[in-house]
PDB file of N, CA, C and O in Angstrom:
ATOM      1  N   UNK A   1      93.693  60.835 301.509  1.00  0.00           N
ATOM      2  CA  UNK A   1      94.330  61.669 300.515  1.00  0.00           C
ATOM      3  C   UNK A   1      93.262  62.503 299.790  1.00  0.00           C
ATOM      4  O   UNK A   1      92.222  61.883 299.567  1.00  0.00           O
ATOM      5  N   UNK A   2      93.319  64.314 299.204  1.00  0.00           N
ATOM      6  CA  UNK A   2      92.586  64.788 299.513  1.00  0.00           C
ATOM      7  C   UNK A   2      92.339  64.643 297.830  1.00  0.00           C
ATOM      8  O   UNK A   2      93.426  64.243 297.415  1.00  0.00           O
ATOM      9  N   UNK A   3      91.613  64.752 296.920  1.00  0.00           N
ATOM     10  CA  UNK A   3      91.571  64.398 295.470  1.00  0.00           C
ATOM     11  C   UNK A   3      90.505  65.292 295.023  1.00  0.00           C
ATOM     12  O   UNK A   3      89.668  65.684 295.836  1.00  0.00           O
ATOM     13  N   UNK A   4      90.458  65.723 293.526  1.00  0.00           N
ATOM     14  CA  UNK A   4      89.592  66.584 292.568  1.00  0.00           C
ATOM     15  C   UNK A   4      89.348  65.632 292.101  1.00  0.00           C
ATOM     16  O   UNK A   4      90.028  64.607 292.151  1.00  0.00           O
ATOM     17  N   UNK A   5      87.688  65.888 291.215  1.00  0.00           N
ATOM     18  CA  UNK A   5      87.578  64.858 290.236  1.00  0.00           C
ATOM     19  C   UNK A   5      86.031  65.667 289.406  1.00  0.00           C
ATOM     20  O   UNK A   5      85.063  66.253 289.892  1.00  0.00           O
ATOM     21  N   UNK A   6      86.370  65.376 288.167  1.00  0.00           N
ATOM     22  CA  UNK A   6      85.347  66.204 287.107  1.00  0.00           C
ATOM     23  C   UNK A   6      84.232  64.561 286.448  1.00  0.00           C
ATOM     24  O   UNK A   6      84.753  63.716 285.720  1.00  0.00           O
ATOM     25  N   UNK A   7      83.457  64.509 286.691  1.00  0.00           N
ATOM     26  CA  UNK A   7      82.595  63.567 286.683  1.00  0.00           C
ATOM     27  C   UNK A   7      81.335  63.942 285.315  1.00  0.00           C
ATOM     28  O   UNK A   7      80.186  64.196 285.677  1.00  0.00           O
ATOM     29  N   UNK A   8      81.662  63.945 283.862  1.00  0.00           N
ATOM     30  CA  UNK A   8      80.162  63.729 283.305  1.00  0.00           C
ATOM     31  C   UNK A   8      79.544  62.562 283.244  1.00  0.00           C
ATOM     32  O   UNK A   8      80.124  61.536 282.888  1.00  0.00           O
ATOM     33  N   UNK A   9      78.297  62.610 283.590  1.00  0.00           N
ATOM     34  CA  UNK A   9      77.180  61.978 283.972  1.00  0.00           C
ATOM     35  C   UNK A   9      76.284  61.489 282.556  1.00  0.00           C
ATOM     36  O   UNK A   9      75.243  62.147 282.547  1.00  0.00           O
ATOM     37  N   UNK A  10      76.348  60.570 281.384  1.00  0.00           N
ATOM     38  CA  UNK A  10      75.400  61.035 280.681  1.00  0.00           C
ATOM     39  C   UNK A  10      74.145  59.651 280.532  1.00  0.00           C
ATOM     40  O   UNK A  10      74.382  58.508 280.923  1.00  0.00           O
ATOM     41  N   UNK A  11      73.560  59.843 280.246  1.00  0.00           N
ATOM     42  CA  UNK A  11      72.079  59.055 279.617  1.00  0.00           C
ATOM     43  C   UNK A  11      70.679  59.989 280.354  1.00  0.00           C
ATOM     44  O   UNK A  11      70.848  61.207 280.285  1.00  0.00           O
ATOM     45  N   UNK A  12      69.778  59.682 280.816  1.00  0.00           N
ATOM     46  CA  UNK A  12      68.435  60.032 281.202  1.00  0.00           C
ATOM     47  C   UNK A  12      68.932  61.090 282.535  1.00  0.00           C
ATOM     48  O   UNK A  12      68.799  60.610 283.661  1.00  0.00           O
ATOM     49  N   UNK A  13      69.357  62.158 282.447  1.00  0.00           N
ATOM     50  CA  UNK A  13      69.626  62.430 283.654  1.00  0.00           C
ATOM     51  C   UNK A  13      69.183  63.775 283.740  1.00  0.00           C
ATOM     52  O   UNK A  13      69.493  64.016 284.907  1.00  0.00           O
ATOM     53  N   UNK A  14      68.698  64.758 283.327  1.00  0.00           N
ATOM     54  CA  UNK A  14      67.750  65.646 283.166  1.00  0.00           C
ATOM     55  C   UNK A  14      66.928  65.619 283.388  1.00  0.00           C
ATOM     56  O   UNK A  14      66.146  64.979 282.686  1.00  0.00           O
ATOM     57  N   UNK A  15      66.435  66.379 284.679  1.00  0.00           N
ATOM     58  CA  UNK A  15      64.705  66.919 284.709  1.00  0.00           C
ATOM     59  C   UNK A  15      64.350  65.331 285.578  1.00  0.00           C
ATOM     60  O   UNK A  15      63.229  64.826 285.510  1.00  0.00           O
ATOM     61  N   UNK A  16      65.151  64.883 286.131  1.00  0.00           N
ATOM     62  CA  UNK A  16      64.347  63.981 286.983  1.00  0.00           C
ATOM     63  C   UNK A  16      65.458  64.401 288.246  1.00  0.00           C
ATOM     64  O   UNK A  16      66.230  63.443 288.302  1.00  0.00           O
ATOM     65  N   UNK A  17      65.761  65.162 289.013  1.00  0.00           N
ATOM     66  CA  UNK A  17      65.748  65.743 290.140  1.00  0.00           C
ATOM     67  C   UNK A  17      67.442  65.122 290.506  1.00  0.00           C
ATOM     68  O   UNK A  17      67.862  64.956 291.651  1.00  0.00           O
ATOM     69  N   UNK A  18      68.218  64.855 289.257  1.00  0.00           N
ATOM     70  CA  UNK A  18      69.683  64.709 289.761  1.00  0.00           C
ATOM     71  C   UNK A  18      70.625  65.461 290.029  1.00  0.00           C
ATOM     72  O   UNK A  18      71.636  64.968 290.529  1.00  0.00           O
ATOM     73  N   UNK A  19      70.568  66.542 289.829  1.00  0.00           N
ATOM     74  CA  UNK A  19      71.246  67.784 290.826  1.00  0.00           C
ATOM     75  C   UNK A  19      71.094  67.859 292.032  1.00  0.00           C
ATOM     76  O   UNK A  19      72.048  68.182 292.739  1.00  0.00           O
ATOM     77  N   UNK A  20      70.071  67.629 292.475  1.00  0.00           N
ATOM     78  CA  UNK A  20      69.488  67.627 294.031  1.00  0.00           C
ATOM     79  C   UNK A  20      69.305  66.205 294.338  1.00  0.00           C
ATOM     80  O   UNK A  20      68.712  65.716 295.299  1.00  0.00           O
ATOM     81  N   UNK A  21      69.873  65.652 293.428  1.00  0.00           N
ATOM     82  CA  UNK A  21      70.280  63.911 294.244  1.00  0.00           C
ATOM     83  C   UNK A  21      71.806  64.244 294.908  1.00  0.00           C
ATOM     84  O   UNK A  21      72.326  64.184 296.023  1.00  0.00           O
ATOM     85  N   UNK A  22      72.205  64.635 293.519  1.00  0.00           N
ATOM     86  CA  UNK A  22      74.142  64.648 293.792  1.00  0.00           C
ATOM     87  C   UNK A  22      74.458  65.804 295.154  1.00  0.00           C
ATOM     88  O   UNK A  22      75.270  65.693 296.072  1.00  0.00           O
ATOM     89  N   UNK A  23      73.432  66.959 294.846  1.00  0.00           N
ATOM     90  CA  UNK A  23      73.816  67.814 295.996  1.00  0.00           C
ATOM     91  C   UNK A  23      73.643  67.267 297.670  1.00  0.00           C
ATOM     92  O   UNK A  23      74.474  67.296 298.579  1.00  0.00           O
ATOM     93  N   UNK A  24      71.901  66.656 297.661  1.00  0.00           N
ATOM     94  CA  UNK A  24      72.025  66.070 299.106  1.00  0.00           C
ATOM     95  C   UNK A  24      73.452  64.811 299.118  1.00  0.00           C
ATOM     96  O   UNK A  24      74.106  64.872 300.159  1.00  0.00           O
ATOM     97  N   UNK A  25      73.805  64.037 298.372  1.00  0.00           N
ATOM     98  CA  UNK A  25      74.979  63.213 298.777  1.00  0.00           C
ATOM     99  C   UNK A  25      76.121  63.458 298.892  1.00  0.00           C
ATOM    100  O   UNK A  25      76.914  62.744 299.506  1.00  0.00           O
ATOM    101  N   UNK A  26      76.530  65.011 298.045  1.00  0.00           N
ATOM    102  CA  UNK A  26      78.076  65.687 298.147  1.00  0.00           C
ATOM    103  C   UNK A  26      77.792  65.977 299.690  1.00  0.00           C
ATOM    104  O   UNK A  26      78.575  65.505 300.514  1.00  0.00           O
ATOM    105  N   UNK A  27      76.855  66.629 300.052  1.00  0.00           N
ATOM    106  CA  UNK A  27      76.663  67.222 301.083  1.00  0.00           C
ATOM    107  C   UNK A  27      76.324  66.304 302.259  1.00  0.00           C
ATOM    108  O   UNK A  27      76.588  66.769 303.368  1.00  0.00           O
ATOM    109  N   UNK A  28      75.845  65.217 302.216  1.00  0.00           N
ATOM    110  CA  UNK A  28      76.221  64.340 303.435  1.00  0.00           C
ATOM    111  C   UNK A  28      77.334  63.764 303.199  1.00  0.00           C
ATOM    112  O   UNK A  28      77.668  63.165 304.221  1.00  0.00           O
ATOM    113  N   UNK A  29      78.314  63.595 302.127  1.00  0.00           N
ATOM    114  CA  UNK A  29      79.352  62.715 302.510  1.00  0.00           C
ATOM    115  C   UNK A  29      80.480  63.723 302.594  1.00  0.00           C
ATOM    116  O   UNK A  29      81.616  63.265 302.716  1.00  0.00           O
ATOM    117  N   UNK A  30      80.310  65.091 302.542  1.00  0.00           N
ATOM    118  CA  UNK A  30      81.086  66.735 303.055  1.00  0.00           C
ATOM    119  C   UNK A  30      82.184  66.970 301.792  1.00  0.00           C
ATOM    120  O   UNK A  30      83.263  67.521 302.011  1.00  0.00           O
ATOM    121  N   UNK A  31      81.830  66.533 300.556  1.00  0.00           N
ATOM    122  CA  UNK A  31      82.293  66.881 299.542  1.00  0.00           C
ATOM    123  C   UNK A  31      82.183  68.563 299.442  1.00  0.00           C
ATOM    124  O   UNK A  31      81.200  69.067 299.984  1.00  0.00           O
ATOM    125  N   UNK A  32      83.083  69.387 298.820  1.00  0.00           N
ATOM    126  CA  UNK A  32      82.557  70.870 298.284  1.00  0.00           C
ATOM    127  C   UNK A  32      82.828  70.574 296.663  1.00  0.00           C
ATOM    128  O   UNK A  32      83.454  69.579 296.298  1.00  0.00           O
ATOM    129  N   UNK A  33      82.386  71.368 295.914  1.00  0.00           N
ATOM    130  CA  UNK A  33      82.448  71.251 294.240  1.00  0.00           C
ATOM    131  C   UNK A  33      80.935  71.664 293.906  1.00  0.00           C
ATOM    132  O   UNK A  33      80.278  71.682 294.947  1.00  0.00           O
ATOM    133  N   UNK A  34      80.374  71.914 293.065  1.00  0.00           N
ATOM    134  CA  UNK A  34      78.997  72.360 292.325  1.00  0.00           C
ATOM    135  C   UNK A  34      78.966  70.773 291.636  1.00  0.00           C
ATOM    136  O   UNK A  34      79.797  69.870 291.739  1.00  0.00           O
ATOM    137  N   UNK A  35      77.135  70.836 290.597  1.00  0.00           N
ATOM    138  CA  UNK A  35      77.168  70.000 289.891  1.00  0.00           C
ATOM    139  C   UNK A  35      76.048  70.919 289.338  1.00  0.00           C
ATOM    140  O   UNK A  35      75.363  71.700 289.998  1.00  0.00           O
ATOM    141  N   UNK A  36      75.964  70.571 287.379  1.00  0.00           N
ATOM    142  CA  UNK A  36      75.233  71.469 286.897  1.00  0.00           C
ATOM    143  C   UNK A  36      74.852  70.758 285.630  1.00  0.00           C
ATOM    144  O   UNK A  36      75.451  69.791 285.159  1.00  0.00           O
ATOM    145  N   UNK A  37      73.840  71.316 285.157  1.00  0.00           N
ATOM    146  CA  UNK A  37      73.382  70.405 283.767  1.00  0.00           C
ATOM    147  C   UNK A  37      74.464  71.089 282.407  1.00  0.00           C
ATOM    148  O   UNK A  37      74.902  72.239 282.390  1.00  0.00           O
ATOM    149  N   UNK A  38      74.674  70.189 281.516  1.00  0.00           N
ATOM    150  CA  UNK A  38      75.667  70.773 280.180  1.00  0.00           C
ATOM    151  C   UNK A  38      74.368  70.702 279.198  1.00  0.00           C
ATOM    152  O   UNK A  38      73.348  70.036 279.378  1.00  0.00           O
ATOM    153  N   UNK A  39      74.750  71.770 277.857  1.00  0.00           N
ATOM    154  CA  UNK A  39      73.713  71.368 277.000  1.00  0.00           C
ATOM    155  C   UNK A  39      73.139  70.395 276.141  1.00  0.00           C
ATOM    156  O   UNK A  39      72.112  70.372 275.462  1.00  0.00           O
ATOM    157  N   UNK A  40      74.422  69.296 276.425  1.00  0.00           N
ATOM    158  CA  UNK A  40      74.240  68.291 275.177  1.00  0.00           C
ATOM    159  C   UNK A  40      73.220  66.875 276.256  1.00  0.00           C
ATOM    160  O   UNK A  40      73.188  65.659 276.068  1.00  0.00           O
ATOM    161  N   UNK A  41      72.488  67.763 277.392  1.00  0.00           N
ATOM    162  CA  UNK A  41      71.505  66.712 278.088  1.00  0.00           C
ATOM    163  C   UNK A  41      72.749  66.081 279.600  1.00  0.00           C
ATOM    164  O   UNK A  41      72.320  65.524 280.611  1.00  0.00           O
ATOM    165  N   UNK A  42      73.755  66.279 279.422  1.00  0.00           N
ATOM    166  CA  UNK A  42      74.694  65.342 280.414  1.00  0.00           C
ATOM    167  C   UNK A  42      74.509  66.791 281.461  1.00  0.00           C
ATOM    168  O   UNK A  42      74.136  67.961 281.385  1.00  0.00           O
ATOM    169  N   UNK A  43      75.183  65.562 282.698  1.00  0.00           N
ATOM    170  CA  UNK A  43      75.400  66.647 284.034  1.00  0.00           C
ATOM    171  C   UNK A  43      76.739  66.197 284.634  1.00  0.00           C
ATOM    172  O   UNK A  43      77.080  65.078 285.016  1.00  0.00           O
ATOM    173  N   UNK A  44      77.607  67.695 284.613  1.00  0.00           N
ATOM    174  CA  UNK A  44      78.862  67.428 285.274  1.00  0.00           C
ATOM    175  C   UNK A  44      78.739  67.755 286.869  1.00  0.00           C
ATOM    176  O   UNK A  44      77.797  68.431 287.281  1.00  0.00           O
ATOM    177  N   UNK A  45      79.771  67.223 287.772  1.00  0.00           N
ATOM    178  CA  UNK A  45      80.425  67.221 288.433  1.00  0.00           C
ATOM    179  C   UNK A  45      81.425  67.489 288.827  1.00  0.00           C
ATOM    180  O   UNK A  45      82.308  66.853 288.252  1.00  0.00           O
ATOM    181  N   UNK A  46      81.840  68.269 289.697  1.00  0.00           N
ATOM    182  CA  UNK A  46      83.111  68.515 289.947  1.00  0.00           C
ATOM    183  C   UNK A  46      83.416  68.536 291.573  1.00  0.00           C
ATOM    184  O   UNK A  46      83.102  69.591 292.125  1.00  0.00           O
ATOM    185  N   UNK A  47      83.900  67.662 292.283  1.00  0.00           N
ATOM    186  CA  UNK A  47      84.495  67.331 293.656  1.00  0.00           C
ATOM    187  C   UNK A  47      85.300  67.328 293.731  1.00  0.00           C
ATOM    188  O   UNK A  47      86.028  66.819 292.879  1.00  0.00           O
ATOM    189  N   UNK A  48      85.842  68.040 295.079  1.00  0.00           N
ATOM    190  CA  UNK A  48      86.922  67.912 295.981  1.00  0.00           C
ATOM    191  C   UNK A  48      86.497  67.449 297.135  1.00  0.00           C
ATOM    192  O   UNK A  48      85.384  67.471 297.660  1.00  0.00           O
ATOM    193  N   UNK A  49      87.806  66.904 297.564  1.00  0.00           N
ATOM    194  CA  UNK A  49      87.490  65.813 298.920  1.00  0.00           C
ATOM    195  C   UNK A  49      88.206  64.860 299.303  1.00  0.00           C
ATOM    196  O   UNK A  49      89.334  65.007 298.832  1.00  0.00           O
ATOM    197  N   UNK A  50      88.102  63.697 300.095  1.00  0.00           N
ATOM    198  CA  UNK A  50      88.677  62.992 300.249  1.00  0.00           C
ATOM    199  C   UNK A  50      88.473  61.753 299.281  1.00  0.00           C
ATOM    200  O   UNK A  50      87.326  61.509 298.908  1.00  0.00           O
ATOM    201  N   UNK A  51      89.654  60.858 298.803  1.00  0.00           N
ATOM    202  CA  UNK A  51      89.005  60.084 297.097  1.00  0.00           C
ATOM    203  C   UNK A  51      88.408  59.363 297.329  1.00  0.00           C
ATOM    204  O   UNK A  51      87.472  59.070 296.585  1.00  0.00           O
ATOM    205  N   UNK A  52      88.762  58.405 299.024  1.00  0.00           N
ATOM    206  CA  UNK A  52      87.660  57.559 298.931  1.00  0.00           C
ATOM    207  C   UNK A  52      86.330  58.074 299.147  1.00  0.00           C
ATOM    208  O   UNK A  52      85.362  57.331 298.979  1.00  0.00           O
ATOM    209  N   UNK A  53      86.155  59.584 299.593  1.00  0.00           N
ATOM    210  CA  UNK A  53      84.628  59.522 299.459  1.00  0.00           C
ATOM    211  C   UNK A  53      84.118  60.354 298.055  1.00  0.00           C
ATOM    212  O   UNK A  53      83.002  60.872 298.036  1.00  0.00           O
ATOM    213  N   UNK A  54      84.955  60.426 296.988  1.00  0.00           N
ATOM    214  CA  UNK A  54      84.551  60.992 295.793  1.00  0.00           C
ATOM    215  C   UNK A  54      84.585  59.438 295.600  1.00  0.00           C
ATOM    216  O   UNK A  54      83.537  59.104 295.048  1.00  0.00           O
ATOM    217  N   UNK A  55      85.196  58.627 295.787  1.00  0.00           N
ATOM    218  CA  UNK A  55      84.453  56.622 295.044  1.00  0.00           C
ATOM    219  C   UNK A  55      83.249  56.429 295.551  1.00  0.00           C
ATOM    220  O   UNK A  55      82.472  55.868 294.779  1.00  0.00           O
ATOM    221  N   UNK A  56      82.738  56.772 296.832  1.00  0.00           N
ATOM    222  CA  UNK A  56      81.878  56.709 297.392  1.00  0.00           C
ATOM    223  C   UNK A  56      80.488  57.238 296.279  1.00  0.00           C
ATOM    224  O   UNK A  56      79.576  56.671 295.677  1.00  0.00           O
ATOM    225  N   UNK A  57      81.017  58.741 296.464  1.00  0.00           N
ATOM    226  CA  UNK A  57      79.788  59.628 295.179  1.00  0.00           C
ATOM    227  C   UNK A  57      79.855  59.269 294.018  1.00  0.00           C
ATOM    228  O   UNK A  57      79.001  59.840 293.340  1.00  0.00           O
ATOM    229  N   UNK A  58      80.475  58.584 293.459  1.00  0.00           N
ATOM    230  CA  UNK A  58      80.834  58.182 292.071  1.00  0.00           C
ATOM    231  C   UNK A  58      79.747  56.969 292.026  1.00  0.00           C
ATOM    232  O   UNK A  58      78.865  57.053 291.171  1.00  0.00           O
ATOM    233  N   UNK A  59      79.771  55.345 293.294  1.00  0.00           N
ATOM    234  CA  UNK A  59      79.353  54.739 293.395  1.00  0.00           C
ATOM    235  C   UNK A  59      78.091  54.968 293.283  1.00  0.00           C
ATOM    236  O   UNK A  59      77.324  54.489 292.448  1.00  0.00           O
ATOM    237  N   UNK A  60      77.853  55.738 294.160  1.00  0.00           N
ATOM    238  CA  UNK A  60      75.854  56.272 294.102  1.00  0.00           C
ATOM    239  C   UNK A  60      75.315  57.053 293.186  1.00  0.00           C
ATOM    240  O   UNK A  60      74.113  57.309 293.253  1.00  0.00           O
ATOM    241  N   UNK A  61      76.114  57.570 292.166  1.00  0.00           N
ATOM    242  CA  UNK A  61      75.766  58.529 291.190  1.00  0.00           C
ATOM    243  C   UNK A  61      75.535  57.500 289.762  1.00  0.00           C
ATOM    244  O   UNK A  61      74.800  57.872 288.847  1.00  0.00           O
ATOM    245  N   UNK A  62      76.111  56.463 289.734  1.00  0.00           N
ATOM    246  CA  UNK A  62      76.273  55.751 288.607  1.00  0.00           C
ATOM    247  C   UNK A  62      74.322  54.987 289.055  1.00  0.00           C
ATOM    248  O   UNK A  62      73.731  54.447 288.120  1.00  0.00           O
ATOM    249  N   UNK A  63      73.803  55.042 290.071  1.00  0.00           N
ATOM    250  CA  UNK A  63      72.406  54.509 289.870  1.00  0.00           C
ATOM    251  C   UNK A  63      71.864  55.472 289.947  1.00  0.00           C
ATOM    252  O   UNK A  63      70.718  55.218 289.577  1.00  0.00           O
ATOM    253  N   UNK A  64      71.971  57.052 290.344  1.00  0.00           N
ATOM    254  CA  UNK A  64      71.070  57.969 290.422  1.00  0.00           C
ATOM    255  C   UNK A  64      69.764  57.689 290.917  1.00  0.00           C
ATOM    256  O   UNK A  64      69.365  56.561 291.208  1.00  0.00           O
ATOM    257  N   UNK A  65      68.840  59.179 291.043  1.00  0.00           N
ATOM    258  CA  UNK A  65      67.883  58.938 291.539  1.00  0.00           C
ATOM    259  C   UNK A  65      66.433  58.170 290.747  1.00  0.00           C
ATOM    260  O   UNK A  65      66.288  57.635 289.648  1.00  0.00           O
ATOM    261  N   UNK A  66      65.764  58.353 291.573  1.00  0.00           N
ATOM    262  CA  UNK A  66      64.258  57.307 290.282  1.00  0.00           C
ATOM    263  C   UNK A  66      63.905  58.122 289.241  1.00  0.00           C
ATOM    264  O   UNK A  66      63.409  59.249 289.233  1.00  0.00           O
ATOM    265  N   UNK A  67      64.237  57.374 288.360  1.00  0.00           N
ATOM    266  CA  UNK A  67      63.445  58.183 286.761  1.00  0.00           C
ATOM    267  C   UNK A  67      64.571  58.187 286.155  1.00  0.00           C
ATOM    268  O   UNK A  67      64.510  58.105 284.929  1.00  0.00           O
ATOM    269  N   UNK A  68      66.006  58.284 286.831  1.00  0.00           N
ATOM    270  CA  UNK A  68      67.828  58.429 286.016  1.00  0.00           C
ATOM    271  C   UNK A  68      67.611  57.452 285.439  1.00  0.00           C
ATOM    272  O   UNK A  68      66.792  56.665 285.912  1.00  0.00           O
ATOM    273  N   UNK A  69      68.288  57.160 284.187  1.00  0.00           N
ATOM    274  CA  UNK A  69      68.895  55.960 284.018  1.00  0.00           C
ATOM    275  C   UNK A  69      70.301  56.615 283.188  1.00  0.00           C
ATOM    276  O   UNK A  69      70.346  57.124 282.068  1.00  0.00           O
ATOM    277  N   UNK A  70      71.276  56.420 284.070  1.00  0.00           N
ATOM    278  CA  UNK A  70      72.698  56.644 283.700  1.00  0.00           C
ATOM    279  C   UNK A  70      73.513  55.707 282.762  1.00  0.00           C
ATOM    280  O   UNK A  70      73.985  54.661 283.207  1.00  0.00           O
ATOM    281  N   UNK A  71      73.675  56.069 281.498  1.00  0.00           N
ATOM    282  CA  UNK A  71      74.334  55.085 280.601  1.00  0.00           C
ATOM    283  C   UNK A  71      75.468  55.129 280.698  1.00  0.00           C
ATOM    284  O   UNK A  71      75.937  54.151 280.115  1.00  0.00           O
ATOM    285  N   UNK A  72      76.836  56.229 281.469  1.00  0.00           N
ATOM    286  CA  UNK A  72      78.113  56.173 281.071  1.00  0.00           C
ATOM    287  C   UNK A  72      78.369  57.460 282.201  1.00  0.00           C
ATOM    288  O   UNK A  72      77.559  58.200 282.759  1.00  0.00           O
ATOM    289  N   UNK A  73      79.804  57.380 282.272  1.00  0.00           N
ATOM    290  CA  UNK A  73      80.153  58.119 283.372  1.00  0.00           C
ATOM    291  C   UNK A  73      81.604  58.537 283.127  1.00  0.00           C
ATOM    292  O   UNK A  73      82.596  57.863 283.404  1.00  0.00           O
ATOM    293  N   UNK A  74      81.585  59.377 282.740  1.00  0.00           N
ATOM    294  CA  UNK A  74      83.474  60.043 282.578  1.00  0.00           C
ATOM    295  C   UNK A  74      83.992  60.553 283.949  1.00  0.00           C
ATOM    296  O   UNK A  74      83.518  61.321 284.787  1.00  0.00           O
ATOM    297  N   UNK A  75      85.133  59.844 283.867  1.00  0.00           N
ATOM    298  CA  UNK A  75      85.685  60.672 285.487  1.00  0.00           C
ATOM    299  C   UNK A  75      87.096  60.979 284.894  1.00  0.00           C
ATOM    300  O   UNK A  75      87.694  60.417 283.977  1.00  0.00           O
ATOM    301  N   UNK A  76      87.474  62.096 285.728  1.00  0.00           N
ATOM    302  CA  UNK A  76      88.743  62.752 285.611  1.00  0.00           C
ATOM    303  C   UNK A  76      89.457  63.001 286.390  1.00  0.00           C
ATOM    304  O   UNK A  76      88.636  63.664 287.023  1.00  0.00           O
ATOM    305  N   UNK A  77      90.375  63.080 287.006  1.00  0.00           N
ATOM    306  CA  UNK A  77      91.168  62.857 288.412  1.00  0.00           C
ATOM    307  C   UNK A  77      91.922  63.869 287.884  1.00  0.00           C
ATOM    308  O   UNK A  77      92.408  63.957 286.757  1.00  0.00           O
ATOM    309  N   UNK A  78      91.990  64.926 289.179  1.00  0.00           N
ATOM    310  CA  UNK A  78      93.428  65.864 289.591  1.00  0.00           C
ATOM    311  C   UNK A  78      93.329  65.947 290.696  1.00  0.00           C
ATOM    312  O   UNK A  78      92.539  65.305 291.389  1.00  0.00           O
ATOM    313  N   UNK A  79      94.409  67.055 291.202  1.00  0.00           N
ATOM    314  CA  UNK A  79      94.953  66.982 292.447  1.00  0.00           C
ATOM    315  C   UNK A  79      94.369  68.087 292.785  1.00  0.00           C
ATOM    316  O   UNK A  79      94.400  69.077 292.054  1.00  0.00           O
ATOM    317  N   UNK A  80      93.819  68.063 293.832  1.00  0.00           N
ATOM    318  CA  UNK A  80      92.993  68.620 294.930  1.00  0.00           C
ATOM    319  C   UNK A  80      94.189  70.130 295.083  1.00  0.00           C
ATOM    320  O   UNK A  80      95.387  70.202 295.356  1.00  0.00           O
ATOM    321  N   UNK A  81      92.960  71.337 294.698  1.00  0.00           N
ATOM    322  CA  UNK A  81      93.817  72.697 294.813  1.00  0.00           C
ATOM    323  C   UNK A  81      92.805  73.577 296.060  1.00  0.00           C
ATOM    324  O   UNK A  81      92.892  74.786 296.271  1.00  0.00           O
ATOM    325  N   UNK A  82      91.958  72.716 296.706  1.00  0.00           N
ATOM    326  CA  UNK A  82      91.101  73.338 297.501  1.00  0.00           C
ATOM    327  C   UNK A  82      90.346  74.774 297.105  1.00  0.00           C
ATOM    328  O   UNK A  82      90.257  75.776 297.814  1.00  0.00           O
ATOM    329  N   UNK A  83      89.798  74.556 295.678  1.00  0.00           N
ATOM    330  CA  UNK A  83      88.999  75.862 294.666  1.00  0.00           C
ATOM    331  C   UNK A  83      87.507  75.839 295.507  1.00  0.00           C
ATOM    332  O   UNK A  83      86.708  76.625 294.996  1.00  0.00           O
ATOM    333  N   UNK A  84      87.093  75.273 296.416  1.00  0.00           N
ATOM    334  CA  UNK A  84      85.842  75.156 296.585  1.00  0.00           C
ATOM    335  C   UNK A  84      85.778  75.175 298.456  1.00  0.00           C
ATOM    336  O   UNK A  84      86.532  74.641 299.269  1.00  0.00           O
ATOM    337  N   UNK A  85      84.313  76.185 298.691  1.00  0.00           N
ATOM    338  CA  UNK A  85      84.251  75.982 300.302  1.00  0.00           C
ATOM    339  C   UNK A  85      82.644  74.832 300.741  1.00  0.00           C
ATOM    340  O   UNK A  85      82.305  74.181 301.730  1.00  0.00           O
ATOM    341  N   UNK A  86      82.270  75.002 299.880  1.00  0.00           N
ATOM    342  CA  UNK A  86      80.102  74.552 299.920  1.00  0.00           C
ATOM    343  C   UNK A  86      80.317  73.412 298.668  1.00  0.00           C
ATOM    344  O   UNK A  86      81.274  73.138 297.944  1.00  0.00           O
ATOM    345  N   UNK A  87      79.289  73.028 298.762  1.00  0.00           N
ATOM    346  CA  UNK A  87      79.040  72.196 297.220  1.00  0.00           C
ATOM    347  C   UNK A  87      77.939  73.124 296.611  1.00  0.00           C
ATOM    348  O   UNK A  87      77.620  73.826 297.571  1.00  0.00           O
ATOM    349  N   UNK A  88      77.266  73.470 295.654  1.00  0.00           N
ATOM    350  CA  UNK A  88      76.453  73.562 295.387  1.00  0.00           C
ATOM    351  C   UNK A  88      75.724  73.431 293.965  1.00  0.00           C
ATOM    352  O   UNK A  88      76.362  73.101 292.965  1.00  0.00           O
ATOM    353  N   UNK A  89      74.212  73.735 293.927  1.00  0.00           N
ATOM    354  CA  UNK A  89      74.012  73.398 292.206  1.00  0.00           C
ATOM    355  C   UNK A  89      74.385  74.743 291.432  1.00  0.00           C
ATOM    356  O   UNK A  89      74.573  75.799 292.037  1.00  0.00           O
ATOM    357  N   UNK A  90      74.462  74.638 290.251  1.00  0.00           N
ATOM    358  CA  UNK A  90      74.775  75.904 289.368  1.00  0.00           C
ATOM    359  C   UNK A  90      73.514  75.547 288.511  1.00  0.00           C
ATOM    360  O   UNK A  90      73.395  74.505 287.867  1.00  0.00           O
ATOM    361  N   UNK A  91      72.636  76.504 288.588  1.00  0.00           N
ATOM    362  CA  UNK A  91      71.208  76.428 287.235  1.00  0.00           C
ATOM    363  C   UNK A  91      71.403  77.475 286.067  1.00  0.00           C
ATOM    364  O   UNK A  91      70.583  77.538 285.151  1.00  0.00           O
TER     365      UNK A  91
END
């Protein structure tokens, strides 16, 4: 089943290379959606895809890469409107 989902990311997650964590894993597990830093230090997410493999990215995003340390994780669920063809970062 094909699912959206808006994901903020917040604790240590700036400037230690988690955009280009989330992008290589949207992109091997064939997610499309961007992911981009917000100003208050957090980084959103936004996927479309199939849900079990947005649980999948959700799963690996909650340990992030070395240097993250992720304190909390908002997820948001809608229904997949197919807005997206690539994943990519937004800087």
């Amino acid at each position: 089943m094909r699912a959206k989902a808006r994901i903020i990311v917040k604790g240590k997650v700036q400037r230690v290379g988690f955009r280009y964590f989330t992008y290589k894993l949207a992109k091997r597990i064939g997610l499309v959606g961007y992911v981009k830093n917000l100003d208050d230090g957090s980084v959103e997410i936004v996927v479309e895809g199939e849900k079990e493999d947005i649980i999948k990215l959700i799963s690996d995003v909650r340990i992030g890469p070395p240097g993250a340390l992720v304190k909390d994780l908002e997820i948001y669920w809608y229904e997949s409107k197919n807005d997206f063809n690539d994943f990519v970062i937004i800087r």
